[in-house]
N, C-alpha and C positions, 0 to 999 in steps of 0.2 A: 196590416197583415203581412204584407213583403218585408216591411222589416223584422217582425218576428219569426218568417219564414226565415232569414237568412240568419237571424241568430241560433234559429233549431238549426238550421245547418253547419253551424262551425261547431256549436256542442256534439250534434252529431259524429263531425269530422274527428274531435278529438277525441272525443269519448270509445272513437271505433279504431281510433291508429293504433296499431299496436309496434309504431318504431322505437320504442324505446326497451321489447322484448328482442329487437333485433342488434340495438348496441350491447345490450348484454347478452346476446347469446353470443356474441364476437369478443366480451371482455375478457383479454388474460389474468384476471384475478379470478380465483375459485372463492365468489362472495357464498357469503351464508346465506339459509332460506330463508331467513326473519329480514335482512336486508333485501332484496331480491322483490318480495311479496308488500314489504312497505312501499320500495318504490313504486313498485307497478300501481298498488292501489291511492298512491297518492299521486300518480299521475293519470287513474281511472276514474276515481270513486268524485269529486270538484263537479267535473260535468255534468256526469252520471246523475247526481243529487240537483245538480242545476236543474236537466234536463226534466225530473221527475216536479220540478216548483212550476216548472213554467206550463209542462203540456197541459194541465184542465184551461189555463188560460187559452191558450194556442189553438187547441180543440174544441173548444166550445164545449167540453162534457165535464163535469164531476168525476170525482175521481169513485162512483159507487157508478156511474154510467161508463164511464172508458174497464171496469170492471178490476182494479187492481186492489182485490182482496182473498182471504182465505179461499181457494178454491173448495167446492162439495165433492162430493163422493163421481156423481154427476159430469163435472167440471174432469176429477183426474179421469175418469173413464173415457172421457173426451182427450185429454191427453196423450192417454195410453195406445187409442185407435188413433191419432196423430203420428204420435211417434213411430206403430207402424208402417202407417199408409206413408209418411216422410222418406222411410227408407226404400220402401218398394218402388218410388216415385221417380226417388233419384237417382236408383239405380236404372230404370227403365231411361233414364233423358239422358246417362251416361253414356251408356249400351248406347241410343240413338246418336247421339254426339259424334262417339266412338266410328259408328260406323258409317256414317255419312261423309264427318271429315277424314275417315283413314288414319287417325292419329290413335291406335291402340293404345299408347305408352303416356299419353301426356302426362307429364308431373304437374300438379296445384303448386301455388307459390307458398302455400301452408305448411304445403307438405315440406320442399326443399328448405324454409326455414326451420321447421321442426328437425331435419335431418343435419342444419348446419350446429344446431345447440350444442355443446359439448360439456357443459355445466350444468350436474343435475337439480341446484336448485332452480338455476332459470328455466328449465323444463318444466320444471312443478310450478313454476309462474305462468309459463306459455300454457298446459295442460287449461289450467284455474282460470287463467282468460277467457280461452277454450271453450270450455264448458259453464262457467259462472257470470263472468263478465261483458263478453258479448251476447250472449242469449237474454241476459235482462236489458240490456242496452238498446239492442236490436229490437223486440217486442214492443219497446217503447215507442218506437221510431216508426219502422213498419208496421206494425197493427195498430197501438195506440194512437198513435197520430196518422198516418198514411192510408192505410185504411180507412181510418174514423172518417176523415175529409171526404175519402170516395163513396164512401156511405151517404154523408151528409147531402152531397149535392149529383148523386145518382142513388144505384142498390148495392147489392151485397157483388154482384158480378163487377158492376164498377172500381168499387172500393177493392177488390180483393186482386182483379188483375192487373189494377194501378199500382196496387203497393208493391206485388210480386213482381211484377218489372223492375221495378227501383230495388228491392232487393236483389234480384237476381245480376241487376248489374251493377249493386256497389261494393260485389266483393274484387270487380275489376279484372275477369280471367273469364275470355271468351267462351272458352272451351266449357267453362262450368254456370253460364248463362242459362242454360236451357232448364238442367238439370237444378240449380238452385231456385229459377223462377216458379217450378213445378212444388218446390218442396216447401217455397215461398206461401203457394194457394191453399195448399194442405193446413200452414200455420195458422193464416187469414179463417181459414175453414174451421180449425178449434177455437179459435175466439170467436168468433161469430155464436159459436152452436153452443158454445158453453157458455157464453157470455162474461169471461175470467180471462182476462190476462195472463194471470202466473200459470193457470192452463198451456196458454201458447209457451209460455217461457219457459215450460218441463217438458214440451214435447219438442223444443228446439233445444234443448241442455241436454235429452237424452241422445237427440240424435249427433249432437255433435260430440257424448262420449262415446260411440261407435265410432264414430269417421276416426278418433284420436285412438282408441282402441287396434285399430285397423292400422295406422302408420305408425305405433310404438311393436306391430307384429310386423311390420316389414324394416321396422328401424331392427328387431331383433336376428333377424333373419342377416 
């Protein structure tokens, strides 16, 4: 089990780097978007598929019990009161954040990269990571597997604010600890209730096209 633990964790680790969105958003070549979108997903998509062979093994569940099929009608409605409750959540643990620690102004390390891009197609890579690539990656990881485990060997309270811990701090940015671990249980809370994965992974793909939404209107600004 520890060693398959540390193997999820290096696919993990790669599958969620996203340093090679940061060499090219610094390269002086204005690549094309078809070059740009290859690399990215050939340096995403290895793990990722790794990652999707190994978890029924990892987790002890089927892949009809870890629930990664067609979502129902049911499943997106659960999504969709996700997606809101995510936003309202994390705006409340910001605001908290905000004003305990006196830091009104913090910038996210997401955001200052997105604001170093200066090649639109590595943007339209960064964006599609964004929204496409980590939100399936991530689901996998923390609710598929991370949760699943805190299920297994406690309940649903277990399971969901073990996972949401480790999510909340692997995106590595104190300040937004609180606030993503909040947005983290909300996720845990769609998959649980709809019993569908790709459920959590549209109510996190939509919230992360807000968050992106929100700094391409302060990039415009």
């Amino acid at each position: 089990m520890a060693v398959a633990c540390a193997i999820l964790a290096l696919l993990a680790y790669i599958a969620l780097d996203p340093s090679i969105l940061t060499i090219l958003a610094h390269s002086p070549k204005n690549l094309p978007v078809t070059a740009v979108l290859v690399a990215q997903l050939a340096f995403e998509l290895p793990p990722i598929f790794g990652l999707m062979a190994m978890l029924p093994r990892i987790a002890l569940y089927s892949w009809e019990e870890l629930g990664l099929r067609v979502p129902s009608t049911r499943a997106l409605l659960y999504a969709l009161g996700g997606f809101v409750a995510a936003i309202i959540v994390g705006d409340f643990g910001s605001f908290a954040v905000e004003h305990l620690s006196h830091h009104p102004h913090h910038v996210q390390d997401v955001a200052k990269m997105f604001e170093s891009i200066r090649h639109t197609p590595v943007l339209v890579a960064f964006v599609l990571y964004g929204i496409v690539v980590a939100p399936i990656a991530e689901e996998l990881i923390f609710r598929g597997f991370l949760f699943n485990l805190g299920l297994r060997y406690g309940n649903f309270w277990v399971g969901a604010i073990f996972s949401s811990i480790l999510f909340g701090a692997a995106h590595g940015d104190l300040e937004l600890f609180l606030p993503l671990t909040l947005v983290g249980f909300v996720l845990a809370t769609v998959y649980y209730r709809s019993k569908n994965l790709v459920a959590s992974m549209i109510a996190h793909a939509s919230f992360n096209a807000v968050a992106f939404t929100a700094l391409s209107t302060l990039r415009s600004h």
